[in-house]
N, C-alpha and C positions, 0 to 999 in steps of 0.2 A: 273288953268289949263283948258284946252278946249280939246274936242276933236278934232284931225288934219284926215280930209276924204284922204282917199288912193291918191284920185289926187293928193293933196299937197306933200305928203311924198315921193312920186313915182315923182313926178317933184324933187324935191331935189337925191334923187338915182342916178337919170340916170345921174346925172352929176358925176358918181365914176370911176375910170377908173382901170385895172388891166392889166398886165401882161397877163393871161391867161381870164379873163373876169372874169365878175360881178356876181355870182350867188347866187340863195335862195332859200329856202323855208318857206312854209308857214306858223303862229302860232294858236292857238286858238282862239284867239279874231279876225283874218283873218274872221272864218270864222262867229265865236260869233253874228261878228257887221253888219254880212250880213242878213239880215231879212229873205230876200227870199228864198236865198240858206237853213236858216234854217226852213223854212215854207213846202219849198218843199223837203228836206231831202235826196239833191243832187244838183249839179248846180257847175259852177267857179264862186265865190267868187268874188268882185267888187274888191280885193285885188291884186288878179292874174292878173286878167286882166289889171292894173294899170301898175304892174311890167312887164309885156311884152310889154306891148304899150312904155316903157320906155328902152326897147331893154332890159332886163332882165330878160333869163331862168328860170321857179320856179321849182323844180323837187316834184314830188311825187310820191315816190315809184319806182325811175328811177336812172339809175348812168351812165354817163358819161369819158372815158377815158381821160385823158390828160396827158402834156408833159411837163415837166421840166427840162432845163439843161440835153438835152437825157436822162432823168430820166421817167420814167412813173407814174403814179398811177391812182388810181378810184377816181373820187368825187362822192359819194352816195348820195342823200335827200331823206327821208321817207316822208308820207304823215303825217299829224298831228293826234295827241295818243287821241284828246279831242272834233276833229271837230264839233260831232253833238251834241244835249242835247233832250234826249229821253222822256219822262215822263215814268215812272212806277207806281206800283200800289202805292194810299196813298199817292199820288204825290208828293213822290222821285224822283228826277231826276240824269238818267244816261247819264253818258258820252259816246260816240261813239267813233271810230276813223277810219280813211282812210289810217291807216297806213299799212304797209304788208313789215315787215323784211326781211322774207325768200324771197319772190319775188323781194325783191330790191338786195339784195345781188347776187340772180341767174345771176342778168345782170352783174355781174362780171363774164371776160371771161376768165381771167389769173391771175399770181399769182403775177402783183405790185401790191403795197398795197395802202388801202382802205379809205379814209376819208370819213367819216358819218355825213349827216347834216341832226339833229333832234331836234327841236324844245324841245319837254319837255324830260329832261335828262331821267325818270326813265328809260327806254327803255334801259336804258347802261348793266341795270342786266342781260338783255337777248343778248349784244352782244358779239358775239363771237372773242378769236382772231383774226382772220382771218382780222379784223377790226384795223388799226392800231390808227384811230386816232378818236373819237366821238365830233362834238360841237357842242353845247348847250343852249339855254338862258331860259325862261320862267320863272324862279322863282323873275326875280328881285332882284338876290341875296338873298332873302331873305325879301327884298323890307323893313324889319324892324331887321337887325343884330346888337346885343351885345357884346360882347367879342368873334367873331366866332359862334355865335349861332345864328339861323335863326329860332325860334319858331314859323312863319307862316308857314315852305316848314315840310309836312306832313315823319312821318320815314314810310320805306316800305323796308319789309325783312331786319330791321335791318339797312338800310341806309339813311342819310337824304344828298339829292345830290342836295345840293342850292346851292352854288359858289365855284368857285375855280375848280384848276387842280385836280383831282382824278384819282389813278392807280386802275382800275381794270383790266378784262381781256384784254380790251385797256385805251389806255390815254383817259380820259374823261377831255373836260373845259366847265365849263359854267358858263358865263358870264351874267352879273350883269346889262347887258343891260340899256334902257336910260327912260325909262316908269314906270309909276306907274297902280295897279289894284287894284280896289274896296276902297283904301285911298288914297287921293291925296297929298301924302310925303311918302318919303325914310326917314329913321335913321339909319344910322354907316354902308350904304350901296351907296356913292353915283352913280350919273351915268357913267357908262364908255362903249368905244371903245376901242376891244382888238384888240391885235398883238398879232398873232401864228408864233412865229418861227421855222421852223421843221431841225432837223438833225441828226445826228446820235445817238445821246445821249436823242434823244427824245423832247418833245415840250418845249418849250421855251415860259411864257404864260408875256407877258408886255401892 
């Protein structure tokens, strides 16, 4: 494995085409593998900037309407739950984030519903219905899964939200994405590209 710099990755994207467009946001290694932005403990991410020069919106903490089939709804993106790494005392180090739930959600101005795009799932425990649909990647699946068991993705309040579709107060998916962290191999988790199918009976996850 090697690591691939934003330009390459961001040249392959822009070539994606959609129906209603291309959009994203950002993960934690965005902002991990930015020296700078983590030196100065604010800044865009050599990541972002990749993705827009590639004609690709990244939201943070922003939500956008759109239109379907006269249909409406919100697309949401939070900013990421993990962006910065703080030291603390006895050099612990704390996670940061630039994320803002409440503020992303205000910019919903009516009541179609809402698709949420958030990098690291935990965040689903705090969303509200009002939320119809959450997605998700960061864990890698599990990046090392057993029989459905993902003993690297941490339990929190009782939930371990490594892959797969989950019903909470919204439909939560998160996906298994195509990348490896800190071991360079997957087991019983490979990589994939998902299909969301949305309708009435809810998401449809292939």
């Amino acid at each position: 494995t090697r690591f691939i710099p934003a330009s390459e990755w961001a040249a392959v994207l822009k070539g994606l085409k959609a129906p209603l467009g291309v959009h994203a946001v950002l993960g934690n290694h965005d902002y991990w593998e930015d020296k700078m932005v983590q030196r100065l403990g604010q800044g865009t991410p050599v990541a972002r900037r990749a993705l827009e020069r590639a004609g690709i919106p990244v939201y943070e903490n922003d939500a956008v309407r759109l239109v379907k089939d006269n249909r409406p709804f919100w697309l949401a993106g939070l900013g990421d739950q993990l962006a910065f790494m703080a030291a603390r005392p006895y050099r612990e180090i704390r996670r940061v984030g630039v994320d803002d739930l409440n503020g992303t959600l205000a910019k919903v101005t009516d009541d179609a519903p809402v698709i949420l795009l958030a990098h690291e799932p935990d965040v689903a425990l705090r969303v509200p219905s009002r939320v119809a649909l959450q997605l998700s990647g960061h864990t890698h699946g599990g990046q090392i899964r057993l029989l459905g068991w993902s003993p690297a993705v941490p339990v929190k309040h009782g939930m371990r939200l490594a892959y797969g579709h989950i019903k909470l107060k919204c439909d939560v998916v998160v996906s298994g994405g195509l990348g490896c962290s800190i071991m360079p191999f997957r087991l019983g988790v490979p990589p994939e590209i998902v299909q969301v199918t949305l309708g009435g009976k809810g998401p449809v996850v292939s």
